[in-house]
OpenMM code with the backbone's topology and positions (N, CA, C; nanometers):
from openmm import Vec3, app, unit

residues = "UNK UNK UNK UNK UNK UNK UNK UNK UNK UNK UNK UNK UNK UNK UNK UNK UNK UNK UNK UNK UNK UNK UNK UNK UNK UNK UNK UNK UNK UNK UNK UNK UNK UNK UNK UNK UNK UNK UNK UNK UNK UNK UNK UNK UNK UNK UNK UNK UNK UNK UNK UNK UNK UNK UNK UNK UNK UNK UNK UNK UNK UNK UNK UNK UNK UNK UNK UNK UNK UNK UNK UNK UNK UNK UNK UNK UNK UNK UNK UNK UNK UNK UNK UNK UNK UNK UNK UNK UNK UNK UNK UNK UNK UNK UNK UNK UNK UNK UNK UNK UNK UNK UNK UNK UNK UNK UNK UNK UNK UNK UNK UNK UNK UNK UNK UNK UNK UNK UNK UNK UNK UNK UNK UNK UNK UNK UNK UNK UNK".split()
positions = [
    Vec3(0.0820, -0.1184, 0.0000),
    Vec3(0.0000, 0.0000, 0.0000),
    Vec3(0.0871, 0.1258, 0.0000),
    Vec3(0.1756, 0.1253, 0.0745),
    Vec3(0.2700, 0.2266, 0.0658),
    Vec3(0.3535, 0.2490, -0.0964),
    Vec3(0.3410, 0.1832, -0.1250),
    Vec3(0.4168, 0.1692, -0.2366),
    Vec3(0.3164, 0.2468, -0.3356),
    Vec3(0.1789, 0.2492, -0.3473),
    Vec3(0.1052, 0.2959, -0.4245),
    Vec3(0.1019, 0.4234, -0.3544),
    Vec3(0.1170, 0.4753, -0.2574),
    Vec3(0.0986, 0.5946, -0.2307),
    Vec3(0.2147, 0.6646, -0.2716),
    Vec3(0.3545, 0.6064, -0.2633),
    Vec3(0.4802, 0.6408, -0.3021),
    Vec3(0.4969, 0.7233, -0.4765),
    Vec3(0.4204, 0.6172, -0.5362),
    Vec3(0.4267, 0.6368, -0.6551),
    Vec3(0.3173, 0.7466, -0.6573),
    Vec3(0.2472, 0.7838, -0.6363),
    Vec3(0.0760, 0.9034, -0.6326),
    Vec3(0.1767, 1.0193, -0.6187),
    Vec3(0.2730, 1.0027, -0.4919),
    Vec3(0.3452, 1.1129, -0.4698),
    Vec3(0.4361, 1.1411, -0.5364),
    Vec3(0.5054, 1.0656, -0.6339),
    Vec3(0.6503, 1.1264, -0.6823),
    Vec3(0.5842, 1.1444, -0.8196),
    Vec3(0.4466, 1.0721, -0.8940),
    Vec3(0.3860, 1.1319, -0.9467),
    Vec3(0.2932, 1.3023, -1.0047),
    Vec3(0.2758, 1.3043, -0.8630),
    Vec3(0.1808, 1.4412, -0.8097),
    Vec3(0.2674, 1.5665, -0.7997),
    Vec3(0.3939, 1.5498, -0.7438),
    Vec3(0.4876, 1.6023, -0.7336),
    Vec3(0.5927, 1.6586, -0.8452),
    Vec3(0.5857, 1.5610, -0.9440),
    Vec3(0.6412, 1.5633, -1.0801),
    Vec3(0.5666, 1.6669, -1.1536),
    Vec3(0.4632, 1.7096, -1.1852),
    Vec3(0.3795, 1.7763, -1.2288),
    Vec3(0.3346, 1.9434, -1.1947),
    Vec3(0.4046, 1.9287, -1.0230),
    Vec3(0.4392, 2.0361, -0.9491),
    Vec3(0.4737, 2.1726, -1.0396),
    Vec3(0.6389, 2.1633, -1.0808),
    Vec3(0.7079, 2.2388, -1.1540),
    Vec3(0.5999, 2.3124, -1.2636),
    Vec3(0.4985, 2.2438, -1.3492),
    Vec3(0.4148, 2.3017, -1.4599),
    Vec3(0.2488, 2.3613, -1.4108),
    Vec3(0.2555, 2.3329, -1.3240),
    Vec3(0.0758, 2.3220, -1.2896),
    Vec3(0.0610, 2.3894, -1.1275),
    Vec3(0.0708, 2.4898, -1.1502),
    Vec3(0.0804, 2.6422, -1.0619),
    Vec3(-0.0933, 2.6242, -1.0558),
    Vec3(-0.1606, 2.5870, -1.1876),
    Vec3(-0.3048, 2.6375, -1.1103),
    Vec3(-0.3754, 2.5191, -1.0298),
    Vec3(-0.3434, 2.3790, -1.0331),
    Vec3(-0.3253, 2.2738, -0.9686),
    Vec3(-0.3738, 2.2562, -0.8473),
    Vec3(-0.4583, 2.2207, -0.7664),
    Vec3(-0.4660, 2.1896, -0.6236),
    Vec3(-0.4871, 2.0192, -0.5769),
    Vec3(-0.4452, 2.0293, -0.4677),
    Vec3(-0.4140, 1.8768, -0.4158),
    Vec3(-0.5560, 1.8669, -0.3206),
    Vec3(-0.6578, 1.7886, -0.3562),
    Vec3(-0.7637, 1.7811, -0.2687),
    Vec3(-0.7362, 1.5937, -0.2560),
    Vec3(-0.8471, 1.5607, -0.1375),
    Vec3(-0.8395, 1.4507, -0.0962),
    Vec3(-1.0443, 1.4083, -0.0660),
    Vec3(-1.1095, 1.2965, -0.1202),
    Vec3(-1.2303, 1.2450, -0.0918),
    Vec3(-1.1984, 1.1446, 0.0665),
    Vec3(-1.2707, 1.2498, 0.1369),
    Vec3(-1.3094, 1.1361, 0.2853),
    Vec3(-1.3421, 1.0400, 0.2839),
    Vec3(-1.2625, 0.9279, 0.3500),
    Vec3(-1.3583, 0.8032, 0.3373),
    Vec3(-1.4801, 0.7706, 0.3780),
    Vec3(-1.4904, 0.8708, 0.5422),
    Vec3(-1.6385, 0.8627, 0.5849),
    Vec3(-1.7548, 0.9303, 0.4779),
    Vec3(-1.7093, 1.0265, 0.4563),
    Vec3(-1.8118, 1.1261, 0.3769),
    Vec3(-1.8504, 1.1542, 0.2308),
    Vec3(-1.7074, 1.0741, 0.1607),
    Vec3(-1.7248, 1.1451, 0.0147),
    Vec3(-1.7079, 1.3013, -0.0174),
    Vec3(-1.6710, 1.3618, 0.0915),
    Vec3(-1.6833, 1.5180, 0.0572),
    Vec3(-1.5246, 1.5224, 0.0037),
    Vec3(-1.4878, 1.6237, -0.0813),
    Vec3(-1.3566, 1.6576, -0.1392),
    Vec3(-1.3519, 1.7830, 0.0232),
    Vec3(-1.1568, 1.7615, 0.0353),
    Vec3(-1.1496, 1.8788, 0.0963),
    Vec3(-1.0004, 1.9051, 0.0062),
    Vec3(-1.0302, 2.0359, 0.0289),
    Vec3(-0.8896, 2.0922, -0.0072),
    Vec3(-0.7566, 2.1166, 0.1228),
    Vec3(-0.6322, 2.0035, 0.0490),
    Vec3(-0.5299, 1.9900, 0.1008),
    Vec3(-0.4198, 2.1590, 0.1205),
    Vec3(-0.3671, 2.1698, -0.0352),
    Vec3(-0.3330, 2.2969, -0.0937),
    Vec3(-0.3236, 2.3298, -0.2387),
    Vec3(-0.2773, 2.4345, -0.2276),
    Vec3(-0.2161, 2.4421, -0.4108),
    Vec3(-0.1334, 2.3805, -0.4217),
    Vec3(-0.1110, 2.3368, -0.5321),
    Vec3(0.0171, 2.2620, -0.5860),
    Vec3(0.1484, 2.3012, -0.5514),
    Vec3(0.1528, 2.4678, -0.5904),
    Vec3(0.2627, 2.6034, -0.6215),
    Vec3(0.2937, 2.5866, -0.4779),
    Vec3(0.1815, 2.5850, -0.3392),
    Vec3(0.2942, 2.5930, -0.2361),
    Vec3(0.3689, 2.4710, -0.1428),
    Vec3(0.3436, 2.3267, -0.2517),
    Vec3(0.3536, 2.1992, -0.1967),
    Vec3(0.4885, 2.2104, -0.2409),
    Vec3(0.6045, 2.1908, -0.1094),
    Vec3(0.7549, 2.0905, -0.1506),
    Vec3(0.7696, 1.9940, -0.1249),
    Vec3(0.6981, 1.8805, -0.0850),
    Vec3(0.7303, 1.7363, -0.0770),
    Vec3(0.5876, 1.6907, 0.0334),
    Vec3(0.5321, 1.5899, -0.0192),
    Vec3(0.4666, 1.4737, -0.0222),
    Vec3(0.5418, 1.3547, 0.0598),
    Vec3(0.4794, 1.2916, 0.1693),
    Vec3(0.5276, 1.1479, 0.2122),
    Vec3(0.4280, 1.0997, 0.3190),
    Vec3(0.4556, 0.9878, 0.3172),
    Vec3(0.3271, 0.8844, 0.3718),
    Vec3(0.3972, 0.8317, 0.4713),
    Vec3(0.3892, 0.8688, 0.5883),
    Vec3(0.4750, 0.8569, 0.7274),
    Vec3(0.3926, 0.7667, 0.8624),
    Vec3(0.4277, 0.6679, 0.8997),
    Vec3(0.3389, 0.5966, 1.0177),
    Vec3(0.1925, 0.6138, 1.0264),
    Vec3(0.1589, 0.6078, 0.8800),
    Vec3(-0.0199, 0.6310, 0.8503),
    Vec3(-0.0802, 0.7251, 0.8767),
    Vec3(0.0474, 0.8372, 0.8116),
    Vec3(-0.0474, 0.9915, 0.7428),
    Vec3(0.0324, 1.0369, 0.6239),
    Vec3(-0.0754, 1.1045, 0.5415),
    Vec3(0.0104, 1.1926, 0.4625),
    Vec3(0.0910, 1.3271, 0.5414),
    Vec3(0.2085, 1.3422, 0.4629),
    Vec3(0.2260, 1.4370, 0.5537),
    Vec3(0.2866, 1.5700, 0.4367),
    Vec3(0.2170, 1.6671, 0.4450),
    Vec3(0.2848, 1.7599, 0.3611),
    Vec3(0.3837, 1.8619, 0.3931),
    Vec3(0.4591, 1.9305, 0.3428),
    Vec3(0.5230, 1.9688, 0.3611),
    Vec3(0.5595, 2.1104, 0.2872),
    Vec3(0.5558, 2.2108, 0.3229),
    Vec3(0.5246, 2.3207, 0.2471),
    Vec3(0.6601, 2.3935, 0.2634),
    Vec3(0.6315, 2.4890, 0.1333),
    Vec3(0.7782, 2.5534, 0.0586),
    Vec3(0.7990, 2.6837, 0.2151),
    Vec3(0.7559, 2.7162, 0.2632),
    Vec3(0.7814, 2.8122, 0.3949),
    Vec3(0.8098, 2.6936, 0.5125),
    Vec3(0.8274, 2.5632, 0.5119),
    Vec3(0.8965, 2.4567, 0.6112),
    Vec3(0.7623, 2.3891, 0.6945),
    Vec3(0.6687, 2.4749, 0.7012),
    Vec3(0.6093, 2.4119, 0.7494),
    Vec3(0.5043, 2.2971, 0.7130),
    Vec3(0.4480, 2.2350, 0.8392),
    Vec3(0.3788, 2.0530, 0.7717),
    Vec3(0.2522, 2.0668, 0.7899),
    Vec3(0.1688, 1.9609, 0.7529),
    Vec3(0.0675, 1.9264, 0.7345),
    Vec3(0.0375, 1.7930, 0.7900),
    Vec3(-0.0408, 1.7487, 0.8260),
    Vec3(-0.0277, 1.5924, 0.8715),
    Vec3(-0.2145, 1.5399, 0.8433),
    Vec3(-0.2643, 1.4011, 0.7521),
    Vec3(-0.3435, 1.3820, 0.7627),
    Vec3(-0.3847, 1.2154, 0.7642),
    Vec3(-0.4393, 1.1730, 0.8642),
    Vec3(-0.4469, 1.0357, 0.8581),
    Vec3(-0.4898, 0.9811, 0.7235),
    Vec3(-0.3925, 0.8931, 0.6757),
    Vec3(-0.4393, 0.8032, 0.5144),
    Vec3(-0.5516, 0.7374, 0.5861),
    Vec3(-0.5924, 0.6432, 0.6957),
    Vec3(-0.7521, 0.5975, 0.6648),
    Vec3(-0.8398, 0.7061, 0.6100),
    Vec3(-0.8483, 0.7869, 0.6823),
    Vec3(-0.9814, 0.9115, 0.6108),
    Vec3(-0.9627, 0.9311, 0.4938),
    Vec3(-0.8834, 0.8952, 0.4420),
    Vec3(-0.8627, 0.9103, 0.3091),
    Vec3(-0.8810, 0.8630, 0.2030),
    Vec3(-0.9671, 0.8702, 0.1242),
    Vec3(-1.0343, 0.7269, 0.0742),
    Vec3(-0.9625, 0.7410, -0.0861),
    Vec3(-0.9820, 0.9116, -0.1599),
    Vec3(-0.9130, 0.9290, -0.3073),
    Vec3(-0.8027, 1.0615, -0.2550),
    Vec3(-0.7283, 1.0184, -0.3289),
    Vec3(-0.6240, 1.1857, -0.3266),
    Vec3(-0.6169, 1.2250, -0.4809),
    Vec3(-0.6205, 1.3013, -0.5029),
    Vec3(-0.6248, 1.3867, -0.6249),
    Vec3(-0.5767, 1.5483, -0.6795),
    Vec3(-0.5558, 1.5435, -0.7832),
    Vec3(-0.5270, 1.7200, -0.8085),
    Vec3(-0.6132, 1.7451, -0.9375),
    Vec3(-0.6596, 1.8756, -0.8862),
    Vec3(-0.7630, 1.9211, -1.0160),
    Vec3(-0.7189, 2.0476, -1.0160),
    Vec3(-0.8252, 2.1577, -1.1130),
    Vec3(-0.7968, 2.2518, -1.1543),
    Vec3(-0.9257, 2.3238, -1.1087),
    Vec3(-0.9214, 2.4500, -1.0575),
    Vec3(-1.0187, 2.5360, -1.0337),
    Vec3(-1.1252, 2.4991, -1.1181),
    Vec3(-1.0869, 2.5110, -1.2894),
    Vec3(-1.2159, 2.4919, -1.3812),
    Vec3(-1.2100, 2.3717, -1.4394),
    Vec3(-1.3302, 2.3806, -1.5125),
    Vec3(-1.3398, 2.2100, -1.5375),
    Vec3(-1.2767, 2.1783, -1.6698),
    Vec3(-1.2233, 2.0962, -1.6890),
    Vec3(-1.1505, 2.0738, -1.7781),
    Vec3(-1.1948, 1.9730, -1.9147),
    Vec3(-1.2523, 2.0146, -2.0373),
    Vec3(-1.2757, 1.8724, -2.1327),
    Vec3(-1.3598, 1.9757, -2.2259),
    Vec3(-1.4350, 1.9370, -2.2817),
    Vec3(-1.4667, 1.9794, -2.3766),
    Vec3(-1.6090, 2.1054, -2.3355),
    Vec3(-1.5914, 2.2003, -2.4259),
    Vec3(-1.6442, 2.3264, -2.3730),
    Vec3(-1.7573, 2.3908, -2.4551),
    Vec3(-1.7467, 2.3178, -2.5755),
    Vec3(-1.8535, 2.3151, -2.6628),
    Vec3(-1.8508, 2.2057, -2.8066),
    Vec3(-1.9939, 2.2077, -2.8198),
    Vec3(-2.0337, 2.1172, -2.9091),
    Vec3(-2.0833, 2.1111, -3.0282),
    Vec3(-2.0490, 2.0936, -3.1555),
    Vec3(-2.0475, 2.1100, -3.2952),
    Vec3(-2.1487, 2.0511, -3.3488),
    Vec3(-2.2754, 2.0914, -3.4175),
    Vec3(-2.3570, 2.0011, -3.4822),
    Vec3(-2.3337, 2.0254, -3.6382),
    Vec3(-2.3631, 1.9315, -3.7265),
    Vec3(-2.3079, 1.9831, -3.8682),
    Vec3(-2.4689, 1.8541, -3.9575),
    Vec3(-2.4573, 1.8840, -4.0326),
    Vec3(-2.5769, 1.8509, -4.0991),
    Vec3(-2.5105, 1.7523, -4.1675),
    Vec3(-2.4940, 1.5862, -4.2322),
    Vec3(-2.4644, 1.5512, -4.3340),
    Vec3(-2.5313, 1.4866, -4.4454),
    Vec3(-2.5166, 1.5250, -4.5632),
    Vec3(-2.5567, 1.4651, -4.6531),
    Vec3(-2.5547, 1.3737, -4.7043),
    Vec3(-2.6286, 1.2578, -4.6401),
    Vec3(-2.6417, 1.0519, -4.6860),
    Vec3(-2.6669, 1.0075, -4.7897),
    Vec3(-2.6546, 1.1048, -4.9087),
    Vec3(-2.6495, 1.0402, -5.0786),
    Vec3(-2.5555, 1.0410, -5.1225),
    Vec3(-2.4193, 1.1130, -5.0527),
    Vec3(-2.3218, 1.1395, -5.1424),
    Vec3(-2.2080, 1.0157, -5.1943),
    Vec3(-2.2116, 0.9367, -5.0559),
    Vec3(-2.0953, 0.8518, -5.0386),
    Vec3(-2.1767, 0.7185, -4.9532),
    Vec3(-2.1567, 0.5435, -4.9875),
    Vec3(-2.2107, 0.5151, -4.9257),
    Vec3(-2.1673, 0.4310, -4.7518),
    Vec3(-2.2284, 0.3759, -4.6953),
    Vec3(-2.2393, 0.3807, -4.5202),
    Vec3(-2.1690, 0.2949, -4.4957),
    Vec3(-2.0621, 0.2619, -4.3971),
    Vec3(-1.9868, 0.2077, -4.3929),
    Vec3(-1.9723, 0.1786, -4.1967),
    Vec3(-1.9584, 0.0566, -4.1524),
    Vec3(-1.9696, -0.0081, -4.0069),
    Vec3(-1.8347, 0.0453, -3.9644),
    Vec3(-1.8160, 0.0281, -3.8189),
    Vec3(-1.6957, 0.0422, -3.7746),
    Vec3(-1.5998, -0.0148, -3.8431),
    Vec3(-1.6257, -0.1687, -3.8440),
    Vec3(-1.4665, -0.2230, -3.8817),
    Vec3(-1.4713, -0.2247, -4.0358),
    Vec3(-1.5435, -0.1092, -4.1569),
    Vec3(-1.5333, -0.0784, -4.2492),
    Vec3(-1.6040, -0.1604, -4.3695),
    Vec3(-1.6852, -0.2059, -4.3581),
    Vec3(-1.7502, -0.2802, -4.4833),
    Vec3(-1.8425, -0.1841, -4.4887),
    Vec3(-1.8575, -0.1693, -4.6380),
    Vec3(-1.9668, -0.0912, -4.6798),
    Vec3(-2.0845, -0.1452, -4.6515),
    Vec3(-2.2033, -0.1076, -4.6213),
    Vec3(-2.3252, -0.1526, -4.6035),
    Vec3(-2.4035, -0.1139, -4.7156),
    Vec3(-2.5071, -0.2233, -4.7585),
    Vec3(-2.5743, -0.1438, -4.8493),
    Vec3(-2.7166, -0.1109, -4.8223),
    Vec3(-2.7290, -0.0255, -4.7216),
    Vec3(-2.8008, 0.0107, -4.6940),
    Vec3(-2.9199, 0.1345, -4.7199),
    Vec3(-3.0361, 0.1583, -4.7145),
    Vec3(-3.1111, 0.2795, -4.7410),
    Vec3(-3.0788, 0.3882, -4.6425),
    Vec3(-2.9874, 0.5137, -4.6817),
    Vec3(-2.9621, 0.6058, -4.5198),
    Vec3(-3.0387, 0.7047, -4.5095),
    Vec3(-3.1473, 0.6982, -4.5798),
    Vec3(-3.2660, 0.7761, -4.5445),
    Vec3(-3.3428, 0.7642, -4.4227),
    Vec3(-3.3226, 0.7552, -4.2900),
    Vec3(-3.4065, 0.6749, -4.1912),
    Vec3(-3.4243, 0.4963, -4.1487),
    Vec3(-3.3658, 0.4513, -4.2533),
    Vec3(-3.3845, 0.3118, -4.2635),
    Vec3(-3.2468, 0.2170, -4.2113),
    Vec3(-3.1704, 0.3029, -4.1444),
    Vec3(-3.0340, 0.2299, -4.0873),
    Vec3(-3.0956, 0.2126, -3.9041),
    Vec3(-3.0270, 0.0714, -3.8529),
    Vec3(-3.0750, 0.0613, -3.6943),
    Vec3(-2.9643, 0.1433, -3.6243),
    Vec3(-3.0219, 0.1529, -3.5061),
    Vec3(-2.9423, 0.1886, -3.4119),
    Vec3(-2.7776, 0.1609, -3.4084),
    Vec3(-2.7369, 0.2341, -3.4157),
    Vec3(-2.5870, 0.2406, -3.4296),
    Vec3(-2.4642, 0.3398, -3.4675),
    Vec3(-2.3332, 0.3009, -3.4307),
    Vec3(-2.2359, 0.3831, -3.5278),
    Vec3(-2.2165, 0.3905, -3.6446),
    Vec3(-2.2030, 0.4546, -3.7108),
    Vec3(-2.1877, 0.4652, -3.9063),
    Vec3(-2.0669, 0.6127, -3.9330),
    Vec3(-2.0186, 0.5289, -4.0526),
    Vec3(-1.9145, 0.6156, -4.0959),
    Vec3(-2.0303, 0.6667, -4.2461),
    Vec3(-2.0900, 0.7903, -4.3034),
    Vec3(-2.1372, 0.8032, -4.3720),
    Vec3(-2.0795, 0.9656, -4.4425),
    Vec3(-2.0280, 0.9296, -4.5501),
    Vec3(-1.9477, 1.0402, -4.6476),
    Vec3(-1.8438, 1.0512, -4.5242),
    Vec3(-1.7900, 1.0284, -4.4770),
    Vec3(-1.6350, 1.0157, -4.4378),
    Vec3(-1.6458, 1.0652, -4.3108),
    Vec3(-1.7871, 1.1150, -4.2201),
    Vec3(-1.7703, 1.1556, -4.1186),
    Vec3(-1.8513, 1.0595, -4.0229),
    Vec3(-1.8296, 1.0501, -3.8984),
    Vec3(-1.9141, 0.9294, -3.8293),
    Vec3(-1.9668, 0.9986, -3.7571),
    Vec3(-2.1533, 0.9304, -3.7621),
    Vec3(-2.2276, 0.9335, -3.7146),
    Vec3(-2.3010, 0.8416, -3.6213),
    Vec3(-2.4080, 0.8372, -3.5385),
    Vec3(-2.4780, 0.7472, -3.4550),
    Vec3(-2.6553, 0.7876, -3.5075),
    Vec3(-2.6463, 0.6772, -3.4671),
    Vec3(-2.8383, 0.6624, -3.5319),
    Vec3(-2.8629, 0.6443, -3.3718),
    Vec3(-2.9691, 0.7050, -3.3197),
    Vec3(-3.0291, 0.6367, -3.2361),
    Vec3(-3.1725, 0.5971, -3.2236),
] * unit.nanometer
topology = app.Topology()
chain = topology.addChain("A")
for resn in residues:
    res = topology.addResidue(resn, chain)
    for name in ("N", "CA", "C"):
        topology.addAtom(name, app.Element.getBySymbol(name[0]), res)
């Protein structure tokens, strides 16, 4: 177990140097609630000491938190991160014909008449649902 925490840390830590906007939160085991540990920017070293984390901050001073309560440790970013908007585009199903994932053409009617599924149709992929 230590060993997986070892690696979280020299992991978490590695990432330090680039990711200033970064914070180190932790999910309770009793509760599920996230709390916030610190920022990344003022973390200098990470270690898992007689069953706590223990942090250690760039002004010397520590942190100490029992690993049972600790159920996830993690670092996120103030904002949320992934995709931020979504593209709809119209395509036209006469041009080129429909083709399955692993690429056989289908010969199918793509007027409404294809089932439920993924389709590659004129070179862009679509889903029927």
């Amino acid at each position: 177990m230590n060993k997986i925490f070892s690696f979280a840390a020299a992991f978490m830590l590695s990432i330090a140097a680039f990711a200033e906007d970064y914070t180190l939160y932790y999910e309770s085991a009793e509760t599920s609630a996230n709390t916030v540990l610190t920022p990344i920017a003022n973390l200098q070293k990470l270690t898992f000491e007689n069953g706590n984390i223990v942090l250690t901050f760039k002004d010397g001073s520590k942190s100490n938190t029992a690993i049972s309560a600790v159920k996830r440790l993690f670092i996120s970013t103030p904002e949320a991160m992934g995709i931020n908007e979504t593209k709809t585009e119209t395509v036209d199903l006469t041009k080129k014909g429909v083709y399955d994932l692993t690429g056989r053409k289908l010969n199918v009617d793509v007027n409404g008449n294809l089932p439920k599924g993924i389709y590659i149709v004129d070179g862009k992929k679509i889903q029927v649902k």
